[in-house]
C-alpha positions in Angstrom: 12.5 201.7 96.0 12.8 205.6 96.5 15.1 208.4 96.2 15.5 208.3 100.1 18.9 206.8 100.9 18.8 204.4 104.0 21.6 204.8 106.9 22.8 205.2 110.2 23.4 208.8 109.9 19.6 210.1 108.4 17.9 209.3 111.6 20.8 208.4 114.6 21.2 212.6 114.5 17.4 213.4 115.1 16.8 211.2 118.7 17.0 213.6 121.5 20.2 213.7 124.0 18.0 211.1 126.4 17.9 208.1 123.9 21.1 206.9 125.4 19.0 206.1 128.5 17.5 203.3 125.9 18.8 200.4 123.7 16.8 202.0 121.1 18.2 201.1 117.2 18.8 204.7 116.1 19.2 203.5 112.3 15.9 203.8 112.1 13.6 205.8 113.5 11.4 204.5 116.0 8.3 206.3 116.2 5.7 203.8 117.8 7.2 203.5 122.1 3.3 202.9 122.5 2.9 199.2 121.3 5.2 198.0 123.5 7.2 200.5 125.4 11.1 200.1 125.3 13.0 199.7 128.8 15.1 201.8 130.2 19.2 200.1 129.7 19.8 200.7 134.0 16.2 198.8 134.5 17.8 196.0 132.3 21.0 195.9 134.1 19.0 195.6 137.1 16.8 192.9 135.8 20.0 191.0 134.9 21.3 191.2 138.3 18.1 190.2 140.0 18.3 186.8 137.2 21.6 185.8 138.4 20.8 186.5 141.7 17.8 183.7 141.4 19.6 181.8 139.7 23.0 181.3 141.8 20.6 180.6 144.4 17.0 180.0 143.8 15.4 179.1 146.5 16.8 181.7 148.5 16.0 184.5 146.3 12.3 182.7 145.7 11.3 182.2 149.1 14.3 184.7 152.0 14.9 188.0 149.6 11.6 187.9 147.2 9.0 189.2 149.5 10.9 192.2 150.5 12.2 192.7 147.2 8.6 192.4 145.7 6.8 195.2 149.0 9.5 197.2 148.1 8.5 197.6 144.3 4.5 197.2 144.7 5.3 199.7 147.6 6.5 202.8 145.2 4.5 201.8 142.7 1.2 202.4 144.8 2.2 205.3 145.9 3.2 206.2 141.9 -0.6 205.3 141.8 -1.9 207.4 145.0 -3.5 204.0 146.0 -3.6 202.4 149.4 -0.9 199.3 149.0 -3.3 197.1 149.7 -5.3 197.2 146.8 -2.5 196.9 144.2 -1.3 193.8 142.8 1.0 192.6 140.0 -0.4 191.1 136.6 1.8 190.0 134.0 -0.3 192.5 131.4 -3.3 195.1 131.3 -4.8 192.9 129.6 -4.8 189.8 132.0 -6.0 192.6 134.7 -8.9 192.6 132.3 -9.9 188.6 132.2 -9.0 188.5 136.0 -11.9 190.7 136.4 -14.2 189.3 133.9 -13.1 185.8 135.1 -13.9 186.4 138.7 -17.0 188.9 138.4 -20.1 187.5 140.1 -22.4 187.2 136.3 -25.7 186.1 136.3 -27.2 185.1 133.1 -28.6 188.0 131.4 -26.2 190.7 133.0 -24.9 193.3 131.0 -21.6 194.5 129.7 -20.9 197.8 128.2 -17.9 198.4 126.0 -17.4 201.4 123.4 -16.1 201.0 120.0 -12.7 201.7 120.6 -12.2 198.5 123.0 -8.9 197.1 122.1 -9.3 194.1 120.5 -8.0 191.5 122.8 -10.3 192.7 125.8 -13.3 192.9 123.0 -12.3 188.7 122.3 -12.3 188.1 126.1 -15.7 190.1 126.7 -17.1 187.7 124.1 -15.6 184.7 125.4 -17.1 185.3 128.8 -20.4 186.5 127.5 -20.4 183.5 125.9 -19.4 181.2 129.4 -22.2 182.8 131.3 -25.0 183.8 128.7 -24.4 187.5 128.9 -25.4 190.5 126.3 -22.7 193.1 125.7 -23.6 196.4 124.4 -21.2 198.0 122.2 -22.0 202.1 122.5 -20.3 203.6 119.2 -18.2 206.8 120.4 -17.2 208.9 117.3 -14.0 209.8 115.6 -13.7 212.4 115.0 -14.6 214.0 117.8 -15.6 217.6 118.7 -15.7 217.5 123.1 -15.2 214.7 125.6 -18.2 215.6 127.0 -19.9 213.7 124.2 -18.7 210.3 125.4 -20.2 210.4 129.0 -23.7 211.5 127.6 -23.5 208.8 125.1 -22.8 206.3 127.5 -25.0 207.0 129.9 -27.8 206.9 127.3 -27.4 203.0 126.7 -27.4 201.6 130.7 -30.5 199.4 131.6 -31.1 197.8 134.8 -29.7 194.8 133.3 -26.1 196.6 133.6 -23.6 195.9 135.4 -20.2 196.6 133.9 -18.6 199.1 132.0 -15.5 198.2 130.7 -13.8 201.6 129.3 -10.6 202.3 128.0 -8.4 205.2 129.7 -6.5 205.9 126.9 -7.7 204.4 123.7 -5.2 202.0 121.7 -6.4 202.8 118.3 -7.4 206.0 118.7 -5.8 207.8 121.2 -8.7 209.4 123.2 -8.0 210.4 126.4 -11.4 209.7 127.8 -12.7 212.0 130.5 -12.5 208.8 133.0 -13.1 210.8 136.4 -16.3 212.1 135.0 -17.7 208.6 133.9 -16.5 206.9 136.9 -18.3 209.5 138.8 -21.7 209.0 137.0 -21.8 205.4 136.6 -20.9 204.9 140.7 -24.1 207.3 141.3 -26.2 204.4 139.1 -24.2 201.7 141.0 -22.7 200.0 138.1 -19.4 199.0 138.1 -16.3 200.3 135.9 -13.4 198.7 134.8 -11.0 200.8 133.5 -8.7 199.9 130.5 -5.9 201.9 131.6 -3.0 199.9 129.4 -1.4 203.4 128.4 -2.6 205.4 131.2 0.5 205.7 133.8 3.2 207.1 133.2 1.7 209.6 130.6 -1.2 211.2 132.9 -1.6 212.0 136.8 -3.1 208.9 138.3 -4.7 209.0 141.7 -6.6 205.8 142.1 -7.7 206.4 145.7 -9.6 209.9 144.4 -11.3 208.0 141.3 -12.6 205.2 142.8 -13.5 203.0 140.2 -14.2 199.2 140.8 -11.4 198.1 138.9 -8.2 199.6 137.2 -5.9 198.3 135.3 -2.5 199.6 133.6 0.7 198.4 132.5 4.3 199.2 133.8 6.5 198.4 130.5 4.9 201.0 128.3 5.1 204.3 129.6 7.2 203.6 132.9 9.9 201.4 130.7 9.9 198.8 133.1 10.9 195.3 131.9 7.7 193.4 129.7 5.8 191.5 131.8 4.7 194.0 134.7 1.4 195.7 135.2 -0.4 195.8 138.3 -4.5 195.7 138.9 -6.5 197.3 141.6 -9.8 196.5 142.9 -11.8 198.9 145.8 -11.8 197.2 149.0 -15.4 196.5 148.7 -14.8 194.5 145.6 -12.1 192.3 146.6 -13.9 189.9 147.9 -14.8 187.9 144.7 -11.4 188.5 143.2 -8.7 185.8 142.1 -6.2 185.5 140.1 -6.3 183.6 136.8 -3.5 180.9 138.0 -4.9 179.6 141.4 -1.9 178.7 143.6 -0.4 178.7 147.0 -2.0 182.1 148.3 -5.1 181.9 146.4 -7.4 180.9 149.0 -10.4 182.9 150.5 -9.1 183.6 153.4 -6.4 185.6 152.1 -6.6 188.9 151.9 -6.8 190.5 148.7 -3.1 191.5 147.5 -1.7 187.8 149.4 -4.0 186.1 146.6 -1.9 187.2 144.2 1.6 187.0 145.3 2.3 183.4 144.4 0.7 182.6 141.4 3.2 179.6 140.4 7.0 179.6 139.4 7.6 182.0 137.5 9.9 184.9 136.8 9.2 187.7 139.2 12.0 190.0 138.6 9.3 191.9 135.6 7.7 193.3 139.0 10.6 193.8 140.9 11.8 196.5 138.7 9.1 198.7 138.9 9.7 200.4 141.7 13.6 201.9 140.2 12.3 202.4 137.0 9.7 204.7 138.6 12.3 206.6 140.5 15.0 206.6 137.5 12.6 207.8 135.1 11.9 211.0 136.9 15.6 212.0 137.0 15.6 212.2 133.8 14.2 215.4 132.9 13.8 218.3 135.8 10.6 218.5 137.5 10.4 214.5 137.3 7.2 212.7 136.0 5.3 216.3 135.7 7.5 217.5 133.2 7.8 214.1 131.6 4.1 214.0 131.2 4.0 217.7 129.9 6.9 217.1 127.6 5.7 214.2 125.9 2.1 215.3 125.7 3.3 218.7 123.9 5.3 216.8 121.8 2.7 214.6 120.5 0.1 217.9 120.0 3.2 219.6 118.1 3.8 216.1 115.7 0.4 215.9 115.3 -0.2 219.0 113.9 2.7 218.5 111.6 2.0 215.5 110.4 -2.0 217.4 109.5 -0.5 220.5 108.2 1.3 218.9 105.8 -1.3 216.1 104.2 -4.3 218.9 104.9 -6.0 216.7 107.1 -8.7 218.1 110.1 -7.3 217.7 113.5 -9.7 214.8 114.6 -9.9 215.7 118.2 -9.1 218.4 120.7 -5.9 218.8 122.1 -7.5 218.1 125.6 -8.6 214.8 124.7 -4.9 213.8 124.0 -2.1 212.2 126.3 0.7 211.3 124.1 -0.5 209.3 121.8 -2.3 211.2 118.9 -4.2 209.3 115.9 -4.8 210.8 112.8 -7.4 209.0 109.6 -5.4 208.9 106.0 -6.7 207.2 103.0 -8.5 204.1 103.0 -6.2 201.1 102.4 -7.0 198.8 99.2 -5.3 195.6 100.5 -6.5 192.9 102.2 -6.8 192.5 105.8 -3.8 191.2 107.4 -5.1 187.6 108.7 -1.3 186.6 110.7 0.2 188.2 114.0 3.1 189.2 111.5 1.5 190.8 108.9 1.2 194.6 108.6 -0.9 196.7 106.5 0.6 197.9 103.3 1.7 201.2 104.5 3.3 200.1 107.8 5.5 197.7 105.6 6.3 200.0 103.0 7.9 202.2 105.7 9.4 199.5 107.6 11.3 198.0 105.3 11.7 201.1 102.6 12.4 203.8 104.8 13.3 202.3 108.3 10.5 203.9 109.8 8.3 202.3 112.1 4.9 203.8 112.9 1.8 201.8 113.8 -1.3 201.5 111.5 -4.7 199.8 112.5 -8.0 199.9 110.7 -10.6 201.7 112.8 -13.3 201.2 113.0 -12.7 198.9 110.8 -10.9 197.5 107.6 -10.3 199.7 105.1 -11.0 202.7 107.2 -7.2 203.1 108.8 -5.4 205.5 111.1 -1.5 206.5 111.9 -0.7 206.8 115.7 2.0 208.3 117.0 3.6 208.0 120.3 6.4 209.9 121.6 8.8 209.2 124.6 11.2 211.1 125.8 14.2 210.2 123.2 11.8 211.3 119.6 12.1 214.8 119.0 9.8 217.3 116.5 12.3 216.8 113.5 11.3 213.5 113.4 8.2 214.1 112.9 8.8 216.6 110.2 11.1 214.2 108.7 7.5 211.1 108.6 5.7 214.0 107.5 7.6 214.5 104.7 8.1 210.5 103.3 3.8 210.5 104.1 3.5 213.4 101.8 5.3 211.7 99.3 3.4 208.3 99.7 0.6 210.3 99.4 -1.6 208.5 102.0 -4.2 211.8 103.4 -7.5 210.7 103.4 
């Protein structure tokens, strides 16, 4: 154990005035919104109500109140999105926006997928399961971390396309390492070679402007219950009219015939629990009241606040600053030492540091190996409720663990 004594009162004092907008557990101190986002306490009210309401009377709410309830939601969130309504659909996950693509896209044996290094993980096992289905090569371009410009990454990708390309799959917003990745600018150059991009864009909205009509990339996908702190269990995909054609969902049901347009595909994908989705569209609009100046100041407010705990965090271990400010949204990674444990093989085992501070210090903070075990990095992620003390306070304990690289 250490000399830090564990309770209620060392961390409850640091969480701005807006953590009573989340359930957030202030005895400890929560630093990782990222992995999973936390929802707002009115969006979980409203979820509640929604539950009872199909419940009391299920096939009413399924089949008389649902669809309206359901436009409604998709309705603000597309315009969150500054993409046509038609093009917008509800997933369950960013991720299964991902293998509906890959699951749908029209491969040939021999086609080409590019992916970069930073790929998270589970997209990097479905692009391997699919290149596996349909005899496909995947190209892995290896973009560096440390990094000294973003303009680095578009070069470097347009140096590996061949003819035998024909999808990018690129992260928005790196998991591991928090790159913001200069996605207008690859979208851009890879439409000019007429290869396809799906975009990765898991922690994308919510923490920068999205205008999906203006980029017009093949395919975008991003989740709802990260940075939006909607209920787990919304995210939405959208496909360019002129690739909807070949697009289903993953669960072929009632609506999920050809002649359907697009968007009616994906509207009945089984019974399930919709009210995820039908929350969206509140959460949106409650989430701007919160600060003045709505989701612009939001944005700005988290974004400074993870440049400001970043460089805290590097002051005090002396590490480098690994990447622009400008390549940043608000999640910041920083590389400490090496780790000389073993890999974590189980879903619910951490790396040592991550557990030390979890259950020593009441701290959690994610760790992954990148690119990959020992090599490790620390990502922060603030929301709204974490404030700089907090960051002064990890700072501090990681000082003391003595964990710079």
């Amino acid at each position: 154990m250490n000399d830090f004594q564990i309770n209620e009162k060392n961390y409850q004092g640091t969480y701005s005035r807006l953590v009573q907008h989340w359930n957030i557990d202030t005895s400890f101190l929560f630093l990782n919104h990222g992995s999973f986002g936390a929802c707002l306490r009115k969006i979980l009210g409203l979820q509640n109500e929604f539950r009872n309401q199909l419940e009391q009377q299920p096939l009413k709410f399924l089949t008389r109140d649902l669809p309206e309830l359901y436009s409604f939601s998709k309705r603000k969130l597309s315009e969150f999105l500054n993409a046509d309504n038609e093009n917008i659909v509800f997933v369950h996950n960013a991720t299964t926006g991902v293998n509906t693509i890959l699951n749908s896209y029209p491969w040939q044996a021999g086609d080409e997928i590019l992916i970069t290094n930073h790929i998270y993980p589970a997209c990097k096992n479905s692009v391997n399961y699919y290149r596996n289905k349909h005899k496909l090569l995947v190209k892995e371009v290896n973009i560096p971390f440390p990094i000294e410009n973003e303009e680095i990454t578009t070069e470097l990708l347009l140096r590996e396309t061949s003819v035998k390309t024909k999808l990018l799959l690129i992260d928005h917003i790196s998991s591991a390492t928090g790159l913001l990745f200069p996605i207008h600018q690859i979208v851009r150059e890879f439409n000019r070679r007429k290869i396809d991009v799906l975009v990765d864009g898991a922690h994308a909205p919510g923490t920068v402007p999205l205008n999906l009509n203006e980029l017009q990339a093949s395919y975008y996908t991003g989740n709802c219950h990260k940075w939006l702190c909607t209920p787990k269990g919304s995210a939405f995909l959208y496909v360019r009219p002129d690739r909807q054609q070949h697009v289903f969902p993953l669960t072929i049901s009632l609506t999920a015939i050809q002649q359907n347009r697009f968007e009616e595909r994906f509207y009945w994908q089984g019974t399930e629990d919709p009210t995820p989705y039908l929350c969206v569209g509140d959460s949106i609009d409650y989430m701007k009241n919160l600060l003045e100046g709505g989701w612009p100041a939001i944005m700005k407010s988290n974004h400074e606040l993870a440049i400001k705990g970043r460089q805290i965090i590097c002051d005090t271990l002396e590490i480098p600053l690994p990447c622009p400010d400008n390549m940043l949204s608000n999640l910041a990674s920083i590389p400490i030492q090496d780790t000389t444990s073993p890999i974590p093989v189980k879903f619910n085992q951490f790396d040592d540091l991550q557990e030390n501070l979890f259950q020593n210090y009441q701290i959690e903070l994610f760790v992954t190996y990148w690119p990959a075990h020992p090599k490790r990095l620390i990502r922060i992620s603030p929301q709204l409720y974490n404030s700089e003390e907090q960051y002064l306070l990890l700072a501090n304990i990681l000082k003391e663990l003595n964990i710079s690289n």
